[in-house]
C-alpha positions in Angstrom: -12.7 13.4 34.4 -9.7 15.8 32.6 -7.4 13.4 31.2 -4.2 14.9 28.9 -3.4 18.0 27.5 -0.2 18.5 29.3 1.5 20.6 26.6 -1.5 23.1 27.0 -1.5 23.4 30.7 2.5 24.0 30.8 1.7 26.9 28.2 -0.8 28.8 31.1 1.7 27.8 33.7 4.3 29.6 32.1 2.3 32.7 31.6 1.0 32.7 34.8 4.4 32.3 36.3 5.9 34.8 34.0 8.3 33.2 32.4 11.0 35.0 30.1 8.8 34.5 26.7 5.8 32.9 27.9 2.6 34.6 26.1 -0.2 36.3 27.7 -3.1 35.5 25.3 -3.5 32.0 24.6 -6.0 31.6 21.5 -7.7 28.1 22.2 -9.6 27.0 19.1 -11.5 23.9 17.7 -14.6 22.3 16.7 -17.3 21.5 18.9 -17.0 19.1 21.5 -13.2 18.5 21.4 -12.6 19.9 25.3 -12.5 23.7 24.7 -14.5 24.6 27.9 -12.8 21.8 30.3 -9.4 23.0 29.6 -10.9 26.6 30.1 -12.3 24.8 33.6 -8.7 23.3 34.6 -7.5 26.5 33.7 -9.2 28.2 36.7 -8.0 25.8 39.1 -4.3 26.1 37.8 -4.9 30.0 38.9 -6.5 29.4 42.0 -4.2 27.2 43.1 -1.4 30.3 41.9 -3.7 32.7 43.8 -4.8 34.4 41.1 -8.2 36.0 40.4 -10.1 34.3 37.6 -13.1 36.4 35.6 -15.2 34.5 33.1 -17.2 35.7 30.1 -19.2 33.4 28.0 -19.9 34.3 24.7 -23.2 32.9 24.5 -24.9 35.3 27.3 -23.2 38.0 26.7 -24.4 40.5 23.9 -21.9 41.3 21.2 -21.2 44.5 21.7 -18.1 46.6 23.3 -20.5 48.0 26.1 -21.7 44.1 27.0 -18.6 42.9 27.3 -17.2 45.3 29.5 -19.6 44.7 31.7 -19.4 41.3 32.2 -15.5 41.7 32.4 -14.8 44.4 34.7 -13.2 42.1 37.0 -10.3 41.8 34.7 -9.3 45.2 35.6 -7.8 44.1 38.8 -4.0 43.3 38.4 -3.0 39.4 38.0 -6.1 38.1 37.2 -6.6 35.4 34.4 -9.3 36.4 32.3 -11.5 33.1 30.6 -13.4 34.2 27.6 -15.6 31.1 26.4 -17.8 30.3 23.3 -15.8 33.5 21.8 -17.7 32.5 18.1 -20.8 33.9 19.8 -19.6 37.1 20.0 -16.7 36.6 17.2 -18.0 40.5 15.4 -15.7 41.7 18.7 -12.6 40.1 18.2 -11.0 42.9 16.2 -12.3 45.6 19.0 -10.9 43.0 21.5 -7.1 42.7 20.2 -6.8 46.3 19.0 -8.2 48.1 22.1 -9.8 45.9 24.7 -6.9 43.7 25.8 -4.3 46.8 25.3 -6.4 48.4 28.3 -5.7 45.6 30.8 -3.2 45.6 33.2 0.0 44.1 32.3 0.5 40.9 34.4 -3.2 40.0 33.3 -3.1 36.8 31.5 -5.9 36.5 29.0 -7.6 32.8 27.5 -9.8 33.2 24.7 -11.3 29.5 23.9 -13.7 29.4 20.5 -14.2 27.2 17.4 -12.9 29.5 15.1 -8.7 29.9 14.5 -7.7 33.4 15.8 -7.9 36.3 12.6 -4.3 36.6 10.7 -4.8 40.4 11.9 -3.6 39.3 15.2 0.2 37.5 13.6 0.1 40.5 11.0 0.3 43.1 13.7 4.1 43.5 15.2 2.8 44.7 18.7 1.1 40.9 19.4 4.3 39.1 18.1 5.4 37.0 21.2 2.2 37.7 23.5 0.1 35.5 21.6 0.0 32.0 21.1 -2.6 30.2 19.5 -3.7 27.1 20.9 -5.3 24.1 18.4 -7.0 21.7 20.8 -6.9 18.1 18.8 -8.0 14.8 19.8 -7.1 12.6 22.3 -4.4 10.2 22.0 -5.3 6.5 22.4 -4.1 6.5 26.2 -5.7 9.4 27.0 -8.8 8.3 25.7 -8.8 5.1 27.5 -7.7 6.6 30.8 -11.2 8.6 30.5 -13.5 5.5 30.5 -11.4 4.6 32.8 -12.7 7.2 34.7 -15.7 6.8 33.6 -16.6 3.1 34.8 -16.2 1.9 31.0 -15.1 -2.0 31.8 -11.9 -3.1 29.8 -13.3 -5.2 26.8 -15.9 -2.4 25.9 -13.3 -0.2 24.7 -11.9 -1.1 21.4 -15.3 -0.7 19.8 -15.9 3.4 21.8 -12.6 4.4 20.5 -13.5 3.5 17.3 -16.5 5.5 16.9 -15.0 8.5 18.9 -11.7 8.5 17.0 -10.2 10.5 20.2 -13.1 13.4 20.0 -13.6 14.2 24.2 -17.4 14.8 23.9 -17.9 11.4 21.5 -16.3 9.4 24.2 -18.1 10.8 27.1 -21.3 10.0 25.3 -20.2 6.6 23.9 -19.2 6.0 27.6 -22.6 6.8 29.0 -24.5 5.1 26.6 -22.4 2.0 27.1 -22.6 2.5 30.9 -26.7 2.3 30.9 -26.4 -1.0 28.6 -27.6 -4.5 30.0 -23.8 -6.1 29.4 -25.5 -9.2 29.0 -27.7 -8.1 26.2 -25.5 -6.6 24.1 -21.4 -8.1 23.7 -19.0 -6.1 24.1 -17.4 -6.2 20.7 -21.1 -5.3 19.0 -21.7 -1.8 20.6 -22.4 0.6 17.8 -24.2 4.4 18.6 -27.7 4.4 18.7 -29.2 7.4 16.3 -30.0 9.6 19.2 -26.5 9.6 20.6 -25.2 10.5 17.0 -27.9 12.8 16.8 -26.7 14.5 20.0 -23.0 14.9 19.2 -23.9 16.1 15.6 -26.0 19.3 17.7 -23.2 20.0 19.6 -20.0 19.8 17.0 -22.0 21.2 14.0 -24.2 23.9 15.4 -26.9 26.0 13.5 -26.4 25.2 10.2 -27.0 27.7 7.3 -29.6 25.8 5.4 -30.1 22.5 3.5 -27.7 23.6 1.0 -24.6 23.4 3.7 -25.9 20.1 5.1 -25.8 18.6 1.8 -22.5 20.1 1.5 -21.2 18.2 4.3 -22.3 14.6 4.0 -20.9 14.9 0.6 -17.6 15.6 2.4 -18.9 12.7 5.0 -18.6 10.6 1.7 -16.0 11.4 0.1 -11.9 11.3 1.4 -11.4 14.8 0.2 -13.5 16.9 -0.8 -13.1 19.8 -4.0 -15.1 22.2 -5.1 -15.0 19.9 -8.8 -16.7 17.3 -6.9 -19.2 19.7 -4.8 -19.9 20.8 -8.6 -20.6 17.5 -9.7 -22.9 16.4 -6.9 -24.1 19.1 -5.6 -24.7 21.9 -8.9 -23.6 25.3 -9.1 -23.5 27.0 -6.0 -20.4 24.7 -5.2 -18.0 27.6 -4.6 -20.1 28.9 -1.8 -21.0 25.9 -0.2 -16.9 24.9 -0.6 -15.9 28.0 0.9 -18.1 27.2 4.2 -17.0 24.5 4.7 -13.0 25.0 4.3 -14.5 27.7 7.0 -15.8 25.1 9.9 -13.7 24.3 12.4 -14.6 20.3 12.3 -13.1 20.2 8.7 -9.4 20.5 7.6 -7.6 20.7 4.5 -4.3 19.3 2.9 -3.4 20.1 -0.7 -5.7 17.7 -2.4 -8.9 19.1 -0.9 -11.4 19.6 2.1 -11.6 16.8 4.8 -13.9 16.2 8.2 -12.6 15.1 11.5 -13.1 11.4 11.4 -16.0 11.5 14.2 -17.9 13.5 12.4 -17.8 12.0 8.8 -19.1 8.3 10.4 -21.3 10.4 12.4 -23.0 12.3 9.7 -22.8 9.1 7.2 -24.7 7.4 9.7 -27.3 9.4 10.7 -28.1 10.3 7.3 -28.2 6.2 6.2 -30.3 6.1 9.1 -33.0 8.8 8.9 -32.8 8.7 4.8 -31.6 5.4 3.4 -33.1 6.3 0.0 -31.1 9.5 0.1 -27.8 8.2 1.2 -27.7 6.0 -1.8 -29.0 8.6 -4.1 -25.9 10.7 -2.5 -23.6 7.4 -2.8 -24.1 6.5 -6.3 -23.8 10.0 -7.6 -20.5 10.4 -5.7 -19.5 7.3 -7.0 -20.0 7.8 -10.4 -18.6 11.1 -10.3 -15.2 9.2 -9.3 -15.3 6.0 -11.3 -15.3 8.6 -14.4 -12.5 10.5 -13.1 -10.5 7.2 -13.3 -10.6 6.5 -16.7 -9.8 10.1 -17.0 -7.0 11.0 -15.1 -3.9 11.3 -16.1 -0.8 9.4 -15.0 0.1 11.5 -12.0 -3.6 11.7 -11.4 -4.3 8.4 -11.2 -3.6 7.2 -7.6 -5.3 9.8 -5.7 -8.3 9.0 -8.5 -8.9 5.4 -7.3 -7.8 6.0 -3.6 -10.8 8.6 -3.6 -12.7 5.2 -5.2 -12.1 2.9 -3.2 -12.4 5.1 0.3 -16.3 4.6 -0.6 -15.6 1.0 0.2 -14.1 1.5 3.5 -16.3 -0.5 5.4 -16.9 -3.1 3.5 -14.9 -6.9 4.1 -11.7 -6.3 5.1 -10.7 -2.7 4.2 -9.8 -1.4 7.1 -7.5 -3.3 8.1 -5.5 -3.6 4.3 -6.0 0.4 3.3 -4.8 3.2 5.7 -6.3 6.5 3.7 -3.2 8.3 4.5 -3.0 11.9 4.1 -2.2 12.1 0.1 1.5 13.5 -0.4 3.3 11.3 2.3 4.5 9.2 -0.8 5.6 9.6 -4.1 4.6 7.5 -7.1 7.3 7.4 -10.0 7.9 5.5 -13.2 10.7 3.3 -13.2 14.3 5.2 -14.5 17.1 2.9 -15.5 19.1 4.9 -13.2 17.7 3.5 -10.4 18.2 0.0 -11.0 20.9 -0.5 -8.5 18.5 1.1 -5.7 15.6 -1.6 -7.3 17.7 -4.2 -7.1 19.5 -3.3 -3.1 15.5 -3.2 -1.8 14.6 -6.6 -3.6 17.4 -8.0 -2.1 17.0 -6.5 1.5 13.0 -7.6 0.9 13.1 -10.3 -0.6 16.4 -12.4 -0.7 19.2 -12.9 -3.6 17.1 -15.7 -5.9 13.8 -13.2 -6.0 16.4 -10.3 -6.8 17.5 -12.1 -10.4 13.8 -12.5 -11.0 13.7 -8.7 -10.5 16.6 -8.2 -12.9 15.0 -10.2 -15.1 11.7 -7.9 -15.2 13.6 -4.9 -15.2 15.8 -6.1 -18.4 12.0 -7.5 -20.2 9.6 -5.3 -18.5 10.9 -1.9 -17.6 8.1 0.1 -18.4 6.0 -2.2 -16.0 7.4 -0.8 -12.7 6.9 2.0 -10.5 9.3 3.2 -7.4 8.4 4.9 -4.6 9.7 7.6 -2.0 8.7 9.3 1.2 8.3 12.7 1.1 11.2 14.7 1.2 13.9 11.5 0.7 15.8 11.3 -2.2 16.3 7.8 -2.2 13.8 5.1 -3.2 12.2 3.1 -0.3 9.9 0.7 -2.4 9.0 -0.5 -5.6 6.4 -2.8 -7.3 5.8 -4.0 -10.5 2.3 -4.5 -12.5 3.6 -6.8 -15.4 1.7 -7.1 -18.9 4.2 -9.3 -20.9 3.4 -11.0 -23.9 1.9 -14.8 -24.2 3.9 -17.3 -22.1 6.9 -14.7 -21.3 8.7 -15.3 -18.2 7.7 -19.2 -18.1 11.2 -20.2 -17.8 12.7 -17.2 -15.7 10.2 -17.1 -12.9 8.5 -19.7 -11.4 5.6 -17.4 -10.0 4.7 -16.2 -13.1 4.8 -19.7 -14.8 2.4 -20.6 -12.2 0.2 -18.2 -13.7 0.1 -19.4 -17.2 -0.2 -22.5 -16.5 -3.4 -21.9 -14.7 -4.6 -19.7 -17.1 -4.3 -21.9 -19.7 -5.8 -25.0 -17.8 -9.4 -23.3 -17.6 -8.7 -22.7 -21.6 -6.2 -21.2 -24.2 -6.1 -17.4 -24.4 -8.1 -15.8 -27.6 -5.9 -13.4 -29.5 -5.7 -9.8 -28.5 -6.8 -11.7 -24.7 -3.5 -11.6 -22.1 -2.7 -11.5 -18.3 -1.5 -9.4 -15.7 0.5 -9.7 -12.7 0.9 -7.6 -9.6 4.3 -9.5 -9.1 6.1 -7.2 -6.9 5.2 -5.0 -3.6 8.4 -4.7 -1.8 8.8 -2.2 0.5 11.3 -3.8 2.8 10.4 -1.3 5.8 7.0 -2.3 6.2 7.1 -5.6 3.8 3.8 -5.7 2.4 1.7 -4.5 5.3 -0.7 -1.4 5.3 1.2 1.9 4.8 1.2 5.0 2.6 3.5 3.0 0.4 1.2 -0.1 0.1 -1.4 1.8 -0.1 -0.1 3.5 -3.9 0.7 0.0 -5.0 -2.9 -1.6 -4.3 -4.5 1.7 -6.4 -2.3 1.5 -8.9 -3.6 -2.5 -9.8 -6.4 -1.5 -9.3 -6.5 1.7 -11.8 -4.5 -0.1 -14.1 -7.4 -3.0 -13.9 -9.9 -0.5 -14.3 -8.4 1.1 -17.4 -7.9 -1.6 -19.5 -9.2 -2.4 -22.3 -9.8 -6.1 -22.2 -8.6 -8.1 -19.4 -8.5 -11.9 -19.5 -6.7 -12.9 -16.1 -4.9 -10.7 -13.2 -3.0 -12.0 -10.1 -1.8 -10.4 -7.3 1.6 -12.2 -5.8 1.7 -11.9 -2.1 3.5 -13.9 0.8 1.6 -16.6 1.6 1.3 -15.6 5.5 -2.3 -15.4 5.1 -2.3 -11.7 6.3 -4.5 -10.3 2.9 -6.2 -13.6 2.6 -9.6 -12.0 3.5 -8.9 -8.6 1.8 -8.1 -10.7 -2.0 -11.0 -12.6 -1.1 -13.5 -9.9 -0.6 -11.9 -8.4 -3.8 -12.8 -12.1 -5.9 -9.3 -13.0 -5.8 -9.3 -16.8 -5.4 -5.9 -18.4 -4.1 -4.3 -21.3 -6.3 -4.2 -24.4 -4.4 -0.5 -24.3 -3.5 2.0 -21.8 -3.4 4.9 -21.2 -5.5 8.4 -21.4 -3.6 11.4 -18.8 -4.2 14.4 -18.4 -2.4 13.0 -20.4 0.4 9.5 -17.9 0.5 6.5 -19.3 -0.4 4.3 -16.5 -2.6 0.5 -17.2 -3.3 -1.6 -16.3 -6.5 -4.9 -14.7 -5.9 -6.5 -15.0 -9.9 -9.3 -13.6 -11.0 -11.0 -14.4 -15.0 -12.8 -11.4 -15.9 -13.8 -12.7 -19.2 -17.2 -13.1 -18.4 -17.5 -10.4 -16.2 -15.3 -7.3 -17.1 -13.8 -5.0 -13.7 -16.7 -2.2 -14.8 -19.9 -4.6 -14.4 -17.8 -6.4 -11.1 -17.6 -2.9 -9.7 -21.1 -2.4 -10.3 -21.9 -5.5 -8.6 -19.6 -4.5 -5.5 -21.5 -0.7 -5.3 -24.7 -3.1 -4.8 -23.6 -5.9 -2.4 -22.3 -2.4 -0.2 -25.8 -0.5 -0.7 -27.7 -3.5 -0.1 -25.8 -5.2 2.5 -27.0 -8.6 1.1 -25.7 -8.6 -2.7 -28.3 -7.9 -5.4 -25.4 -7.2 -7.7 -24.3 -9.0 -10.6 -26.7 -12.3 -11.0 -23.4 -14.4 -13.0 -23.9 -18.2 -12.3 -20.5 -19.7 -11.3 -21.5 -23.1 -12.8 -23.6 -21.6 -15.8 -20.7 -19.7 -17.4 -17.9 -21.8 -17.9 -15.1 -20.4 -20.3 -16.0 -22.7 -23.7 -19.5 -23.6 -23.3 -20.8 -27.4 -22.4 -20.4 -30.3 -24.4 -23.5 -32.8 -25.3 -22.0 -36.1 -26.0 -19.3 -38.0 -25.1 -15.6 -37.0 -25.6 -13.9 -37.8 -29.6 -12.2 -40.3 -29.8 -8.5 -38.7 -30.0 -5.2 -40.2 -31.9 -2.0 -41.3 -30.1 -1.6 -40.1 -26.3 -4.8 -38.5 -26.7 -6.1 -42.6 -25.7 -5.6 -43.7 -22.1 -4.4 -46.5 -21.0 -7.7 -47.9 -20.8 -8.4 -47.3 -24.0 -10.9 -44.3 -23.0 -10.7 -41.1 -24.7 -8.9 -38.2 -22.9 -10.6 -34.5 -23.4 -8.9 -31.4 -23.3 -8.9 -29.3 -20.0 -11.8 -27.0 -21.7 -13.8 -29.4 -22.6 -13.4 -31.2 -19.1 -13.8 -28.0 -17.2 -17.3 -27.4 -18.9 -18.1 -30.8 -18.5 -17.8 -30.2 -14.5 -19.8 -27.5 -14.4 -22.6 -28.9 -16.4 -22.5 -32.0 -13.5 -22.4 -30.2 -10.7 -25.6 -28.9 -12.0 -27.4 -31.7 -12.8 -25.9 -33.7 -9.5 -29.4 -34.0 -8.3 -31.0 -34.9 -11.4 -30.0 -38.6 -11.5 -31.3 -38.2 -15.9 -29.9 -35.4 -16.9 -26.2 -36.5 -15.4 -26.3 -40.1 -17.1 -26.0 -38.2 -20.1 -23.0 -36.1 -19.3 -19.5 -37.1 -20.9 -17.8 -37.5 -17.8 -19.5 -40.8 -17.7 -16.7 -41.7 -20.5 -14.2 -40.4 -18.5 -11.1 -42.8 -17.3 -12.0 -41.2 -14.3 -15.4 -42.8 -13.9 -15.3 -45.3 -16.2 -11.9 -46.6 -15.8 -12.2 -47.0 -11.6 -15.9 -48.4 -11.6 -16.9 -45.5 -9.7 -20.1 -43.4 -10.7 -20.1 -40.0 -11.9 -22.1 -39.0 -8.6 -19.4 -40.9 -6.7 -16.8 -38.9 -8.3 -18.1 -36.0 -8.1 -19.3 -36.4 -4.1 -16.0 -37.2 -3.6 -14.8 -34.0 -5.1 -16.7 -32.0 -2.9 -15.6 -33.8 0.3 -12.0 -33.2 -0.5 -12.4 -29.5 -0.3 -12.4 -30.2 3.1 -8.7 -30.5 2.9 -7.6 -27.2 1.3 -6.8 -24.1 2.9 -9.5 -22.1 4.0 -12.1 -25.4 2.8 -14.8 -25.1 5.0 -16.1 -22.1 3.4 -15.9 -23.7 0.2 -16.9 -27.2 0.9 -20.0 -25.6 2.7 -20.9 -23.5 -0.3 -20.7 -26.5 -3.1 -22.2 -29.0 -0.3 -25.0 -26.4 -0.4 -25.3 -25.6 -4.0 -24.8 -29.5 -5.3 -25.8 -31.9 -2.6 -28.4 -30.1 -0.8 -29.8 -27.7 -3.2 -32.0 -24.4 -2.6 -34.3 -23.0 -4.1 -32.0 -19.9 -5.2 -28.5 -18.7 -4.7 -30.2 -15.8 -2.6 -31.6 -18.5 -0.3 -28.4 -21.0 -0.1 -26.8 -18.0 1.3 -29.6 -17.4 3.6 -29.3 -20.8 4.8 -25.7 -20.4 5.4 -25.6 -16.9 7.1 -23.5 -15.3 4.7 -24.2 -12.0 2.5 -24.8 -13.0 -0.9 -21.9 -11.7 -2.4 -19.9 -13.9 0.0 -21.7 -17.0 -1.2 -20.9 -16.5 -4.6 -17.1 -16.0 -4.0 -17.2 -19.1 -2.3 -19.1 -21.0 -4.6 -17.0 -19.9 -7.3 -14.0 -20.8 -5.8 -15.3 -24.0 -4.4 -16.5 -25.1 -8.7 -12.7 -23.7 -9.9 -11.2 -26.5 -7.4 -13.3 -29.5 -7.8 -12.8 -29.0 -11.7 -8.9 -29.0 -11.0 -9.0 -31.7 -8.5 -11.1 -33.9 -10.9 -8.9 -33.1 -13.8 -5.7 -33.7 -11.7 -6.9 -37.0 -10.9 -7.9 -37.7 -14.7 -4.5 -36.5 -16.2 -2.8 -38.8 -13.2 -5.1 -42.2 -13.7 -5.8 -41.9 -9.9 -9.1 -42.9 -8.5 -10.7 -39.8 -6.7 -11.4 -41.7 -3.4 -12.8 -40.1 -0.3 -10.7 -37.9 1.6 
């Protein structure tokens, strides 16, 4: 069953062998369950096989004292043997006894393994007689080949593998376990692509890679690290109280938790372990944990500063990381691997070479053109330690109708802003119009990653926002993603330089990003929505109109004579029949009825509008809409909760696609009104 750890093995081949440099201590360390005690196993046959004696000591029956430990290594006093000390954190009060007289004592072709969880004291590197004769050892995970060659070897058929190596993330002991428990499963009772951990299994791995813990205190301490992507001791503060700088120093101090310069982090099979087994045993708890965390991290948002910002809402949004289509969009790189900068005039050749190598010539004059109105909108990044840019993207604000002529994409925008009604003063859009990183063009990276936070902080931190869009290549690669984020596509994409880009729009008039985040923190802690309440069809952007349309001057008549209503009045007017669809009394009395739409093709409102709905069927991605509204309009339910019962879908999802599906029949019925077309069947 010992799969990998080649490097490791050549290390105690050398030293046995004696090669010219080759140490004769290796310091094995890491947390529980990564494979400490099989590579000490495989280490013994590599020095049988040399001919070499092997003595082993295991910390955890051995008492720790100098006496003890002589004992139960005497055998290392003959000449070429390979001494195996296990478990050394048992007996870890010896180690400064062991390097400064112990070992010195031995004989000189003995080669010495010392295998614990802890990293070897800096007295050992600080002392010039070790330098050379030791080398420590930091046993990691498996890599992904490894780790499938042992279920392999464990009897694990193919197509149950994908979902093991997620939840062991390369940890040896996680795998075994996953692999056994997946072994003793009825195949047929449980798909392949659906195995999860039971508790107990989770229960069993947490025993053997956490230990003994201190106390409560520490265990609170880590599933707030479980939580959160890193971990300071500003946050333990926050959630925790006052004894965060002792529980922060434990934890820097366990082997299962590492550290980069933003903070405190745990190996990735134990955060989803601990995260789960606490939602499990404590669901009440977890989201008492959750929301405190949460809050704790929305606030430092709004309060960050510029350079702050990023890491701010990646930390945010890394409490989502499970929910829709996460992921696979967000990669939760190690912070520092990119650099975040404000645009510099200087750099507007390098801007320019990278929308042209990403983009094409006709896209790289709309770029010029942004640069020249919009400077102050863009951002460039670099990897760490280039000196040249390697992306940039652009989170435009500009001023009412600005850009219309210049760049088709954003004229797109206003004009479907201003179709579901004008603007209000001091009310504006904004436009994440450029991602181009022409590397790895608008797929998950480290780079794509900075560009999705900063919309998303920038959303977050303003003031008022009417309407955002993101821009992306229609390929439908973050279809799912913009749609778990409310992002609804425009019907048809927008053509430049021979790509086609779609608009995901969102109008957060009637729900600002604060109360929509709110509603997202419930749909996740609920699992079935029991956010935000908002009605699609009850909250139309001007209010509903009671009688029939005025009677207008000039174009304002059709050609039929009927009066033609303005697209807020119209979109109102939809919403307001949808509603009423199955209430045969209330919908004779809605102003559509006067419509050249109804009236002028001798069809019946509820013609028109059943029509509507059936054309959904014809849109991209319409048979989640066209369910939803067929649902909602045709069929009815008693609530929203129970439509999306009936349909299988979490509530949240309903909504989106009910929303989306009432934003398209208003736009198909007005196209057909502005047009003088009948709205026929599709």
């Amino acid at each position: 069953m010992f799969v990998g750890r080649e490097a490791e093995l050549r290390l105690l081949r050398d030293a046995l062998a004696g090669t010219p440099g080759a140490p004769t201590v290796l310091y094995v360390h890491g947390p529980g369950g990564i494979g400490k005690t099989a590579l000490l196993r495989r280490y013994a046959q590599e020095a049988r096989a040399a001919g070499r004696p092997v003595v082993h000591v295991d910390g955890r029956t051995v008492p720790g004292t100098p006496p003890a430990f002589e004992a139960a290594a005497a055998g290392a006093r003959e000449p070429g043997t390979l001494l195996l000390i296990d478990t050394f954190e048992q007996c870890q009060d010896l180690e400064g006894w062991l390097h400064e007289e112990f070992l010195l004592d031995l004989p000189e072709d003995t080669v010495v393994v010392v295998a614990g969880r802890l990293a070897p004291d800096v007295r050992w590197s600080a002392d010039p007689g070790w330098a050379g004769l030791l080398a420590p050892v930091p046993l990691g995970d498996l890599d992904a080949g490894e780790a499938r060659r042992l279920l392999v070897r464990k009897g694990v058929a193919a197509d149950r593998h994908q979902p093991l190596l997620a939840f062991a993330a390369g940890h040896p002991l996680a795998l075994v376990l996953a692999a056994h428990v997946a072994g003793t499963e009825n195949a047929g009772l449980v798909a392949p692509g659906d195995w999860t951990p039971a508790p107990e299994t989770i229960a069993h791995l947490l025993r053997q890679v956490l230990g003994a813990l201190p106390g409560p205190r520490h265990r609170l301490a880590l599933e707030i690290c479980a939580q959160a992507h890193l971990t300071t001791e500003t946050l333990l503060r926050a959630v925790a109280g006052e004894d965060a700088p002792e529980l922060f120093s434990w934890l820097r101090d366990q082997p299962y938790v590492e550290h980069c310069a933003q903070g405190l982090f745990p190996h990735d099979v134990v955060r989803e372990a601990l995260a789960a087994d606490l939602r499990w045993r404590d669901p009440d708890g977890y989201d008492r944990l959750y929301r405190r965390i949460h809050a704790h991290l929305l606030d430092r948002v709004g309060t960050a500063s510029a350079d702050g910002l990023l890491h701010a809402v990646g930390a945010l949004q890394f409490l989502y990381r499970s929910q829709g289509h996460m992921a696979e969009s967000h990669g939760w790189h190690t912070p520092g691997l990119v650099e975040d900068r404000p645009y510099d005039p200087s750099l507007r050749a390098g801007v320019l070479a990278l929308a042209e190598e990403g983009e094409g010539g006709e896209s790289a004059e709309v770029v010029r053109y942004w640069l020249d109105a919009r400077p102050q909108d863009f951002r460039v990044q670099r990897l760490r330690g280039r000196t040249r840019a390697a992306a940039f993207s652009a989170w435009l604000r500009p001023a009412p109708f600005q850009g219309r002529a210049e760049d088709p994409v954003t004229a797109a925008a206003w004009e479907h802003a201003a179709a579901h009604g004008p603007l209000a003063p001091g009310e504006s859009i904004a436009l994440g119009r450029f991602h181009v990183h022409p590397q790895h063009y608008q797929r998950p990276s480290p780079v794509m990653d900075l560009m999705l936070w900063r919309m998303f902080g920038e959303l977050l931190r303003d003031a008022r926002p009417s309407w955002s869009f993101i821009v992306l290549r229609d390929d439908g690669f973050w279809d799912a993603h913009m749609e778990f984020c409310d992002m609804t596509p425009l019907p048809r994409p927008v053509t430049v330089g021979g790509s086609a880009y779609r608009l995901f729009a969102h109008d957060w008039r009637d729900t600002p990003p604060g109360a929509w985040l709110a509603g997202k923190q419930e749909d996740m802690l609920t699992g079935a929505g029991g956010g935000l309440t908002v009605d699609p069809i009850a909250s139309g952007p001007r209010g509903e109109l009671a009688g029939p349309w005025p009677h207008g001057e000039g174009d304002g008549l059709a050609a039929t004579g009927t009066p033609t209503p303005d697209r807020a009045e119209f979109a109102a007017a939809v919403r307001s029949a949808l509603r009423d669809l199955r209430r045969p009394s209330a919908l004779a009395a809605n102003p559509l009825r006067a419509s050249r739409l109804v009236a002028g093709h001798g069809m019946s409102l509820r013609e028109v509008l059943t029509n509507a709905i059936a054309t959904l069927v014809t849109d991209r991605d319409g048979d989640r809409t066209h369910r939803a509204a067929t649902m909602a309009f045709l069929e009815g339910a008693p609530t929203q909760e129970a439509a999306a019962r009936r349909l299988g879908l979490p509530y949240s999802t309903y909504r989106r696609h009910l929303a989306a599906a009432t934003a398209r029949i208003e736009e198909i019925m007005w196209r057909h009104e502005e047009e003088g077309r009948p709205l026929s069947p599709p």
